[in-house]
N, C-alpha and C positions, 0 to 999 in steps of 0.2 A: 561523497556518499556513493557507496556502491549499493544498490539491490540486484536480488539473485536473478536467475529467471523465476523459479519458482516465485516471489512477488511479482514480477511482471508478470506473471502468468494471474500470477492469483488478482492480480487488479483487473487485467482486463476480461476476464472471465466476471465479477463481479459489476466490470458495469455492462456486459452483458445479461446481467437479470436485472438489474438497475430499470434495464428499458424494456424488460418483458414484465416488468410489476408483480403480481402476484401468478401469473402466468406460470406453471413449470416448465423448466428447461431440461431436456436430457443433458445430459453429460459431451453425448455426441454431437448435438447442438451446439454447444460452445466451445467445443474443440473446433468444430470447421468454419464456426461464424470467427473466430481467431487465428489459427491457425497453428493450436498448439496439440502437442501429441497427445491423446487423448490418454493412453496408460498416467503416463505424469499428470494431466488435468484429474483422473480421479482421485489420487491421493493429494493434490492441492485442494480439492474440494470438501476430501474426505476432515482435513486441517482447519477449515474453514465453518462447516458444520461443527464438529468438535467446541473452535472456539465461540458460536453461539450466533453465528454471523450471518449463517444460514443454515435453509432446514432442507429436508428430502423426503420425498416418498418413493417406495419402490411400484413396479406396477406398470400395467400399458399406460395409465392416464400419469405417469411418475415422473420426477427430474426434479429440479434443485430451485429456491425461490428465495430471496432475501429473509430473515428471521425479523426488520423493523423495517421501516422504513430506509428510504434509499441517503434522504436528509439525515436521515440519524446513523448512519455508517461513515466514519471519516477512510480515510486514503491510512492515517495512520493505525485506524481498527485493524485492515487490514495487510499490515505491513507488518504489525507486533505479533499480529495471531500466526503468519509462515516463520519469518525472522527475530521472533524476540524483540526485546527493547531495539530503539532507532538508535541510540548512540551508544555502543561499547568500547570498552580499553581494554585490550587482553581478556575478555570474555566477562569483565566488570562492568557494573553501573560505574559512570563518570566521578560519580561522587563518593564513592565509594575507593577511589583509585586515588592514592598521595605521591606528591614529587618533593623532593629536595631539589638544595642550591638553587643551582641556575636554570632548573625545571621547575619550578615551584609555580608559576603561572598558567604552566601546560593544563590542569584540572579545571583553571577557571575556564580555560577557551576548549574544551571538551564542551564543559555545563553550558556555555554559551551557542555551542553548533547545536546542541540538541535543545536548545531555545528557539534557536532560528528554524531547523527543521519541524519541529514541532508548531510553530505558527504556522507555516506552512501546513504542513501535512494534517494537522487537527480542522483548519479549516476548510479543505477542500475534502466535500462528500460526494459519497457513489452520484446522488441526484446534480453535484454539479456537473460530474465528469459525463454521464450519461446526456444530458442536456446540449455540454459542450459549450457550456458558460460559467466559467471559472468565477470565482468572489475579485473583485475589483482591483485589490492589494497584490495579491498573485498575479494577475494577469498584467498591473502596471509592471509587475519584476520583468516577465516576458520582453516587456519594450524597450527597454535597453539592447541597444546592440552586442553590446558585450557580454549577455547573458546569454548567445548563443555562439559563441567563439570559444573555442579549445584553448587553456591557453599553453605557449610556445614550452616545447620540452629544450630545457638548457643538457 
């Protein structure tokens, strides 16, 4: 799985309001508590408003605040709202995409990365990342060794 910047931006921008609660944040605020270029931060935010995620007011008392709660945003809210659906084949939904022959199994193991991704990503929300206490499952994946190892390019 690759995400853009733009996602990594758009998350950690997000659980920086995560932990300002209903607090507003400028825009410039969460460019330097980050350290992402502020022009790009405002059209990620402006994506993220849009998709209902969060709200804005303009104004000296103005910036950007979650639209629910921080428990009710997953990782995956905002992964779909910059990047679209988490699993694509040639710009398709998985299931949507057919194989012949000796490819014909390749759709099931599509449907099934974006099973596993989506366990993931559905259950870790803004309020955990913000906390910094991951859901239990996730966090046992972390503890495998081998889940922080590159593996060997042949």
């Amino acid at each position: 799985m690759r995400l853009s910047a733009r996602v990594d931006y758009a998350l950690r921008a997000a659980a920086e309001l995560a932990v300002a609660g209903n607090h507003p944040v400028t825009a410039v605020q969460l460019a330097e508590a980050q350290g992402i270029p502020p022009k790009f931060l405002e059209n990620i935010l402006g994506q993220l408003r849009r998709s209902g995620l969060i709200r804005s007011q303009r104004g000296p008392d103005g910036g950007y605040w979650l639209a629910r709660p921080a428990d009710r945003i997953s990782l995956a809210d905002i992964i779909r709202a910059i990047d679209g659906p988490l699993v694509g084949v040639r710009g398709e939904r998985p299931e949507h995409v057919g194989y012949s022959g000796a490819a014909h199994s390749l759709q099931e193991v599509w449907i099934a990365l974006r099973a596993s991704e989506r366990a993931i990503l559905e259950q870790v929300s803004l309020a955990h990342i913000a906390a910094g206490e991951l859901p239990a499952a996730v966090r046992k994946l972390t503890e495998n060794p081998a889940a922080w190892q590159s593996p060997a390019l042949s």
